[in-house]
C-alpha positions as MATLAB code, in Angstrom:
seq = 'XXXXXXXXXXXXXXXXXXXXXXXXXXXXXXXXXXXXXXXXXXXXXXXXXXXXXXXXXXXXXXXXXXXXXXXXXXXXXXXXXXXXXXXXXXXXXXXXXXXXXXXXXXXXXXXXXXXXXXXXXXXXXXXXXXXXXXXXXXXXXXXXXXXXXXXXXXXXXXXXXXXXXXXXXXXXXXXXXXXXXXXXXXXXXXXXXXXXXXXXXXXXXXXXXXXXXXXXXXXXXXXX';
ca = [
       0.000    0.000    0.000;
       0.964    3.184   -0.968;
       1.740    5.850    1.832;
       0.013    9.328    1.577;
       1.379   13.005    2.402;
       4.186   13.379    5.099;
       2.653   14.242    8.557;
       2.461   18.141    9.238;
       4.552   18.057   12.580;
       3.695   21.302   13.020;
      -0.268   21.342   12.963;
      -1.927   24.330   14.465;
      -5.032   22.288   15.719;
      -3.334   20.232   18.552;
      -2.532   17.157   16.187;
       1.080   17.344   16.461;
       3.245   14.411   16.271;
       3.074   11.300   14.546;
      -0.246   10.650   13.178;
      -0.747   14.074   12.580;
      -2.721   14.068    8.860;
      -1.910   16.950    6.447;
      -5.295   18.656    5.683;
      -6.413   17.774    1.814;
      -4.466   14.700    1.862;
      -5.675   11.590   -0.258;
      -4.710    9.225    2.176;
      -3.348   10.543    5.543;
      -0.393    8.425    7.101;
      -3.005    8.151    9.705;
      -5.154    6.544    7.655;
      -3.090    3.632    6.885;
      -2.841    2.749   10.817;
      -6.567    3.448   11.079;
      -6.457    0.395    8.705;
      -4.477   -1.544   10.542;
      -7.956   -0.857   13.205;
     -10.087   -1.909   11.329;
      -8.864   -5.166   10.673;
      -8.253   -5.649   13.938;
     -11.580   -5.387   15.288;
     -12.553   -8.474   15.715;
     -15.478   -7.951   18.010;
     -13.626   -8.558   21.708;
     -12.959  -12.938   20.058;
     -10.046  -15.334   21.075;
      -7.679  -13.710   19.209;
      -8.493   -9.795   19.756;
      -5.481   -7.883   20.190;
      -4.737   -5.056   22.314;
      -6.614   -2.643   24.773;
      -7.683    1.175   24.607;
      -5.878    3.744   26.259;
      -7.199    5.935   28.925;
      -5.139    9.140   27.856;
      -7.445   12.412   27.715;
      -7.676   13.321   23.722;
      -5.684   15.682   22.355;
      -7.521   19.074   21.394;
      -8.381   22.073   23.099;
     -12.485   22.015   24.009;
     -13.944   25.554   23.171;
     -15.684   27.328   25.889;
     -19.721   26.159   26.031;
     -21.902   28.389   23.694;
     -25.113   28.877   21.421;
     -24.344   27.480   17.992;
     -25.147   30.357   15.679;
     -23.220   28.469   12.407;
     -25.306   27.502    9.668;
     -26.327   23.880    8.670;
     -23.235   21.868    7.646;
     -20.481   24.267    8.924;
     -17.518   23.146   10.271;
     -17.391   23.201   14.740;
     -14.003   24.182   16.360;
     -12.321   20.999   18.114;
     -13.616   19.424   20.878;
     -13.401   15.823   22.055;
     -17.064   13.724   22.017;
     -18.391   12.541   24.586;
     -21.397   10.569   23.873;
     -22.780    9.067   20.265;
     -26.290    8.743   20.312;
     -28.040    6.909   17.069;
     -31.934    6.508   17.756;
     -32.634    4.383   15.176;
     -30.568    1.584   16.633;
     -30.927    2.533   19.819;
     -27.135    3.725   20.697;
     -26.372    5.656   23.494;
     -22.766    5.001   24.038;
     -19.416    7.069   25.925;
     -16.722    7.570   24.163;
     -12.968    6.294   24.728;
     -10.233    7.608   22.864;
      -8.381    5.354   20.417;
      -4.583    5.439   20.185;
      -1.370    3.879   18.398;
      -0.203    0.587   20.527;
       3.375   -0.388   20.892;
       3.650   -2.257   17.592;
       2.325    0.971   15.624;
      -1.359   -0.192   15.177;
      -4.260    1.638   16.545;
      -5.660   -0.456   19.450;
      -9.426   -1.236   19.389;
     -11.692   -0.286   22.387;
     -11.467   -2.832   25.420;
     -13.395   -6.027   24.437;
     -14.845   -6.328   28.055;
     -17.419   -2.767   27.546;
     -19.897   -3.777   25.065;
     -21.454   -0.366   25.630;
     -18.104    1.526   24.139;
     -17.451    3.565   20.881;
     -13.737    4.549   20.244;
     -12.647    8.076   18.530;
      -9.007    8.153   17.026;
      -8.039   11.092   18.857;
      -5.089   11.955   16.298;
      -7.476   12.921   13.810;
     -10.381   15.040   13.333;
     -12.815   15.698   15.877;
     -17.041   14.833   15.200;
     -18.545   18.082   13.596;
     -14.630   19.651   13.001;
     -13.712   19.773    9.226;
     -12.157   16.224    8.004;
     -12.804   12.876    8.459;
     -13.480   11.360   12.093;
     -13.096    7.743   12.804;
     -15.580    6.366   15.249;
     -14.968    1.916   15.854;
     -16.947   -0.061   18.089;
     -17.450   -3.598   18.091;
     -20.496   -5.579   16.847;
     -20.346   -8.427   19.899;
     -17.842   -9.846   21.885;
     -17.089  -13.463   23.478;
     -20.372  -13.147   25.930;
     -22.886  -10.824   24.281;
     -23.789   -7.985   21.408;
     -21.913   -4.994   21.562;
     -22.853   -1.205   20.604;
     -22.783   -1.551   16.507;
     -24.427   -5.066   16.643;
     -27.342   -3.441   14.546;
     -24.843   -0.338   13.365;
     -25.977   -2.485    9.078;
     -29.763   -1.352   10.061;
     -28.540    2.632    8.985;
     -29.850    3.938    5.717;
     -29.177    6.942    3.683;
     -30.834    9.758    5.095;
     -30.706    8.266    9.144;
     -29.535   10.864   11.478;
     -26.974   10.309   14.702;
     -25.472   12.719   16.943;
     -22.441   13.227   18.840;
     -22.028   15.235   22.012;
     -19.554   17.148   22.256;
     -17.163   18.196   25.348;
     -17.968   21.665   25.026;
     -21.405   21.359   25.077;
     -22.606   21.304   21.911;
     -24.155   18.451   19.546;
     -23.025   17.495   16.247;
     -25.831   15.708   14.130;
     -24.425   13.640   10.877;
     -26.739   12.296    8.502;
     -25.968    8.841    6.451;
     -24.512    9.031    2.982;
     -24.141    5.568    2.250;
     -23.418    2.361    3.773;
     -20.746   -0.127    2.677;
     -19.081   -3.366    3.344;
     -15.681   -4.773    2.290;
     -13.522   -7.638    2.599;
     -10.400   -6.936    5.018;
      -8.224   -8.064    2.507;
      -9.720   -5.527    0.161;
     -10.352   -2.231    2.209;
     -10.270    0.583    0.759;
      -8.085    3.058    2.670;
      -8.402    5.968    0.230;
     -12.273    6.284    0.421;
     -13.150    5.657    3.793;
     -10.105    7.307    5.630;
      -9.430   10.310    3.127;
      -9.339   13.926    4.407;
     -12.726   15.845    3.629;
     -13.020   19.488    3.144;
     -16.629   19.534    4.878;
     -17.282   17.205    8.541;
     -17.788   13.682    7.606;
     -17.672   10.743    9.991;
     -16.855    7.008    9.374;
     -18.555    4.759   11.778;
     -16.532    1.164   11.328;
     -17.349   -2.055   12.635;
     -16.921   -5.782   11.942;
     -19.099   -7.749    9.300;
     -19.012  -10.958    7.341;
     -18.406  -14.278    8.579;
     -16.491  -15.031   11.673;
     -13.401  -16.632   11.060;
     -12.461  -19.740   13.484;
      -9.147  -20.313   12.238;
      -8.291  -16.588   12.094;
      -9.949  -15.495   14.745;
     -11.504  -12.325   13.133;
     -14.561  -11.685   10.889;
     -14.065  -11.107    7.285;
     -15.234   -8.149    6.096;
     -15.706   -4.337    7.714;
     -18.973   -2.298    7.596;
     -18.186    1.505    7.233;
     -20.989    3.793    7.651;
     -20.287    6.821    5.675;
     -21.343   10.112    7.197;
     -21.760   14.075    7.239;
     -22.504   17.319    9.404;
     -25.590   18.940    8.666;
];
């Protein structure tokens, strides 16, 4: 796989370091270890690898305010809190998502199945690029948050509250799924001009032998 742009190291927004994407970019380095997530959820199995840190994300929160921007605009940074999709009845915290030892993103802790995930190195829900929200679809005992995350439709609505006290609502664009061995990296981990959210999840058959289901479910999402 092809890498994308060289990280900024110098980002203005609190994304410093590596991981940091460089806005516009086709496929942010970022991206490419956000892949390595996604195959690597396999729903809290034998086999799962790794656990969620506990570090506070990176970003400053802005101060608590009315939200006077018009439909679609970008929000400043601020770390979610809470994803709430009615439709599937979701209400779910947040933990933040970050790179493991081995220099893959580790999923969220296998043992919550009430738990969504936010790679914290990218961009925030409702601030301009492309977010990455993971949560698994069950785990060795029971169903997890995105058991029923394949029910979403274009034109579904889910929210995300924010740390500064405001909500941002995303509507669906599409849904997709793809084989693991087959993900595309460019489309569903690209840098957007306008908010968009990805909302990933395992899908497919489960694997025995490799301990992992076959295929992803992205859920392909923007601010309005």
């Amino acid at each position: 796989m092809a890498a994308g742009p060289t990280p900024n190291p110098d980002g203005p927004d609190g994304r410093n370091g590596p991981g940091s994407p460089r806005r516009g970019g086709t496929l942010p380095v970022w991206g490419i270890a956000v892949l390595l997530l996604a195959v690597a959820l396999v729903a809290g199995r034998p086999g799962g690898s790794g656990t969620t840190g506990t570090s506070p994300p990176v970003g400053t929160d802005a101060a608590p305010s009315a939200d006077p921007r018009r439909s679609g605009a970008a929000l400043p940074r601020s770390a979610p809190t809470r994803l709430l999709i009615p439709k599937i009845a979701v209400d779910a915290p947040f933990t933040v998502l970050t790179m493991g030892s081995t220099g893959e993103l580790d999923p969220p802790p296998a043992d919550n199945t009430n738990l969504v995930g936010w790679y914290s190195a990218g961009a925030a829900p409702g601030e301009e690029g492309t977010a990455i929200i993971a949560g698994h679809v069950d785990t060795t005992t029971a169903a997890a948050v995105f058991a029923r995350l394949d029910r979403l439709e274009r034109g579904d609505r889910f929210t995300v509250s924010r740390a500064d006290g405001t909500d941002a609502t995303f509507v669906v664009d599409d849904t997709d799924t793809f084989a693991k061995d087959d993900f595309p990296s460019d489309r569903v981990y690209a840098d957007t001009r306008r908010p968009e959210v990805r909302l990933i999840t395992c899908a497919g058959d489960y694997d025995h032998d490799a301990k992992d289901y076959t295929e992803n479910l992205v859920v392909f999402a923007h601010l309005v």
